[in-house]
C-alpha positions as CSV (number, residue, x, y, z in Angstrom):
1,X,0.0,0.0,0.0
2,X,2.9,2.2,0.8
3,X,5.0,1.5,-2.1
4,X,5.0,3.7,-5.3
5,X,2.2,3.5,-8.8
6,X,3.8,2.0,-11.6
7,X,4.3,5.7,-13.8
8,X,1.9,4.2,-16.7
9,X,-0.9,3.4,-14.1
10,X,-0.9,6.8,-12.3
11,X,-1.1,8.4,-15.8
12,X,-4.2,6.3,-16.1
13,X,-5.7,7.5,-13.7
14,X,-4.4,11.3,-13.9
15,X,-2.9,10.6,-10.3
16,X,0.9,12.5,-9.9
17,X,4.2,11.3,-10.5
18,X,5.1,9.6,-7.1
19,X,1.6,8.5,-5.9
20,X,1.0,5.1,-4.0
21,X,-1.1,2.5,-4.2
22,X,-2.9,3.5,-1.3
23,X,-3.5,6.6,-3.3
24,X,-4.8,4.9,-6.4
25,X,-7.4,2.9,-3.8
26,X,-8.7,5.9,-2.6
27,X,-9.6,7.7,-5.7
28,X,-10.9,3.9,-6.8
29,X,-13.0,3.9,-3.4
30,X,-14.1,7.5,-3.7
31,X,-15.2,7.7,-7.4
32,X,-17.2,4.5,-6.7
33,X,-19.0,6.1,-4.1
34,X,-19.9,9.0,-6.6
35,X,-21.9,6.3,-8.9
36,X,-25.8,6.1,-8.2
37,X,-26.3,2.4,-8.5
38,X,-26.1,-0.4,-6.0
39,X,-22.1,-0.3,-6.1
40,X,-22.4,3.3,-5.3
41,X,-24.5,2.9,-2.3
42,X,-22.4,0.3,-0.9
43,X,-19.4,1.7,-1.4
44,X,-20.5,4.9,0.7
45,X,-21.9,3.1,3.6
46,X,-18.2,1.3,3.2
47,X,-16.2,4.9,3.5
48,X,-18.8,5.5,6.6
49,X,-18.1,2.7,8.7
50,X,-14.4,2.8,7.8
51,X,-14.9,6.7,9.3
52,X,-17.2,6.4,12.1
53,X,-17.3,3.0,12.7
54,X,-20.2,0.5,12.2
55,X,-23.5,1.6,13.1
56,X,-25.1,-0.6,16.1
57,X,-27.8,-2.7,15.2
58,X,-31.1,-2.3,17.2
59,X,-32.8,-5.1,18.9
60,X,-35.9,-5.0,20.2
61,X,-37.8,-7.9,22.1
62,X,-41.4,-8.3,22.7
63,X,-43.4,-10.7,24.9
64,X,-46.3,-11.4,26.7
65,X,-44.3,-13.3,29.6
66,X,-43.7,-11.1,32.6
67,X,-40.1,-11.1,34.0
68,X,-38.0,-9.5,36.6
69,X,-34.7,-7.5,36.2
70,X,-32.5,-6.7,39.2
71,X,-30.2,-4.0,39.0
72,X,-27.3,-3.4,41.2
73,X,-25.2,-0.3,41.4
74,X,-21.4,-0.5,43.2
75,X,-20.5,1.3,45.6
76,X,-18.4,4.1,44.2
77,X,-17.9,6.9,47.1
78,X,-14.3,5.0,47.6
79,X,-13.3,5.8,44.1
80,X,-14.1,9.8,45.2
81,X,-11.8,11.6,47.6
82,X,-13.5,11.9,51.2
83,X,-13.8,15.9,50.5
84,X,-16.5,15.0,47.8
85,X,-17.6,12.0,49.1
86,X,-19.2,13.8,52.4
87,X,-19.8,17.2,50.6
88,X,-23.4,17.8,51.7
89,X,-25.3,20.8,48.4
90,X,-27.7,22.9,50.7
91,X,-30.8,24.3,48.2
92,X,-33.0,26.8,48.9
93,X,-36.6,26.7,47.4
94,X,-36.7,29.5,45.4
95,X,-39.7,32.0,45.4
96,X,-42.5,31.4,44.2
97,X,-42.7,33.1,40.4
98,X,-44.8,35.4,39.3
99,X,-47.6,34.9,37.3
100,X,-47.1,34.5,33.5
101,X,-48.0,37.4,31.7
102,X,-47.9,35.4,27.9
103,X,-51.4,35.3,27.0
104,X,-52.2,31.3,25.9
105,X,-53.5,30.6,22.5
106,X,-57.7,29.8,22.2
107,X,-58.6,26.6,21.5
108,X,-59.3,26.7,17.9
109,X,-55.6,27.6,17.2
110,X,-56.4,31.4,15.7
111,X,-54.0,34.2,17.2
112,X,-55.2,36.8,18.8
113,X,-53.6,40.3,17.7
């Protein structure tokens, strides 16, 4: 991949003097992904996943059977320095707010003006 085009096949394919074959791929890869057929299509979804990684397939189960799921959480105060860890966040209830003073739209949608 790293090693030079033969001169004749990057004249071919208008690629400069000194090009690699990982160049010649790319241009291959890219003006594939320009065509609108089934190729095309593929070959996009191929230069996506290459660049973002494959998309995660959704699963979704259904049934009528009732079960039960028990989660557990660990015990992570250890992992925080005691200064956190025992930090106790005092809040105040705030005011009470005043009342809006947006009129609401009627019922039938129309704006008043």
């Amino acid at each position: 991949m790293e090693s030079r085009l033969p001169l004749e096949v990057a004249i071919a394919m208008k690629l400069p003097f000194g090009a690699l074959w990982s160049d010649a791929l790319a241009l291959v890869s890219a003006r594939t992904a320009l065509k609108s057929t089934e190729t095309g299509i593929l070959q996009r979804k191929e230069i996506r996943e290459a660049c973002e990684g494959k998309a995660v397939a959704r699963v979704e189960v259904f049934s009528d059977e009732t079960i039960d799921i028990n989660v557990s959480f660990e015990d992570t105060s250890k992992l925080l320095s005691h200064k956190h860890a025992e930090r106790i966040i005092d809040v105040e209830q705030p005011e009470e707010l005043p009342e809006s003073t947006s009129k609401e739209l009627p019922d039938d949608g129309d704006v008043e003006e």
